[in-house]
N, C-alpha and C positions, 0 to 999 in steps of 0.2 A: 754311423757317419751322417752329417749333417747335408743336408741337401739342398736347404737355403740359402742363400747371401741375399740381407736385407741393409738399404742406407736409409737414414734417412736425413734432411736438412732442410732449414726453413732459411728463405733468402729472403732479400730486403728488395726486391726485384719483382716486378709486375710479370703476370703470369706468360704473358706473349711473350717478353724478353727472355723467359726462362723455357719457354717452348721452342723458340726459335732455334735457341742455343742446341738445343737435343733433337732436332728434325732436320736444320735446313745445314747440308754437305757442308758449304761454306763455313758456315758457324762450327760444326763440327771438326773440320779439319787443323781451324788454329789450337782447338784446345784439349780435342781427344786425339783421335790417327785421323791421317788423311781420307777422306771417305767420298765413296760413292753410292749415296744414299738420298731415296726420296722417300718420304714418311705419307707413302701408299702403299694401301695392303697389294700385297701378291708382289711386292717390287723386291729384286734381288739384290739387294745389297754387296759391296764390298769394302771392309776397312783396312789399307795398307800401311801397317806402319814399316818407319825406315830401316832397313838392317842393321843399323847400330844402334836402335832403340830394344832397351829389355823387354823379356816376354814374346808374346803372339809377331808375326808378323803379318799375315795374313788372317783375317776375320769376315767369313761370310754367311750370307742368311737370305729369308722370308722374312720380310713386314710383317705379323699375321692382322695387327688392330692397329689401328693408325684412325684416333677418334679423337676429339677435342680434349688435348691433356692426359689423353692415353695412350702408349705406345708400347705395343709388344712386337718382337721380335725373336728369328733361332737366330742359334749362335754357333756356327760350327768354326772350330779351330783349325787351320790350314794343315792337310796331312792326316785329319782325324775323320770319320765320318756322325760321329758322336755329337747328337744336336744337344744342346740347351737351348732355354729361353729367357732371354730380358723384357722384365717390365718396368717400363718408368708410370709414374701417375704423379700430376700434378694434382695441389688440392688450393685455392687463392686463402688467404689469411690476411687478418684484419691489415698486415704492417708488408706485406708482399706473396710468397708462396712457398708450399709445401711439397718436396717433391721425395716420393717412394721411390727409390730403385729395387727392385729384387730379379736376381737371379735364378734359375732352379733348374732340375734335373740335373745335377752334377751326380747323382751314384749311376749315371748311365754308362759313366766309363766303369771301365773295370779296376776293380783291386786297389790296388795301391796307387796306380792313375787316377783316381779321383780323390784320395786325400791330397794328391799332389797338385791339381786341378784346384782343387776347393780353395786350396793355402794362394796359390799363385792369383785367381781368381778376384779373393779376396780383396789382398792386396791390390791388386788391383786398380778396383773400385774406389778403394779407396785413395789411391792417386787421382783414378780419372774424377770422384770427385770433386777434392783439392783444384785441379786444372780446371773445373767448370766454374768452382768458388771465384779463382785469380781473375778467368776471364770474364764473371760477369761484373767482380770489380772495377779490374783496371779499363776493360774495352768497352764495358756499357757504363760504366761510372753512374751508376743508381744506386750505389751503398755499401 
């Protein structure tokens, strides 16, 4: 069973733009789930999305690094006790910035729960993202 989930995507977008988007609540709640979240270590996060949105509704955690362009985070799923962790890493590039998502410790659930976990997971990320691509398109209009 794989126990990775890695993204990656180079944007046309200056690296503060693309930090802010993934730290600051605000920024996050138009284009990920609504969040309660400050990008300091020990701060308890919670992301709510709306009941008729697919997947998680509830997503909470520990900041654990919250560094210039590094952000990890648990990630426990509402109803589970079962932690994982998100890392995002920005890297700047000649034309804007590089950013690593990865995910990991998904064989912490059990059995067949985390191939289910992985797939849902997945996916994911890969909407949220799409939803980070649109928003720093359309709302920052830098590319």
């Amino acid at each position: 069973m794989k126990d990775l989930i890695s993204k990656e995507v180079v944007f046309n977008h200056g690296i503060e733009q693309v930090w802010n988007a993934i730290t600051k609540a605000e920024e996050l709640s138009t284009w990920f789930i609504k969040a309660d979240f400050k990008a300091e270590k020990g701060y308890q996060y919670t992301f709510t999305a709306e009941p008729n949105e697919k997947g998680c509704t509830v997503i909470s955690g520990e900041v654990k690094v919250a560094t210039p362009y590094k952000l990890v985070y648990s990630w426990i799923v509402a109803d589970t006790k079962t932690e994982t962790i998100v890392t995002w890493k920005l890297t700047p590039t000649a034309s804007g910035t590089k950013l690593k998502l990865e995910h990991s410790g998904i064989a912490n659930y059990a059995g067949e729960t985390a191939i289910a976990m992985f797939e849902s997971f997945n996916g994911g990320w890969d909407n949220c993202i799409n939803g980070l691509i649109s928003y720093l398109k359309e709302t920052i209009n830098a590319g």
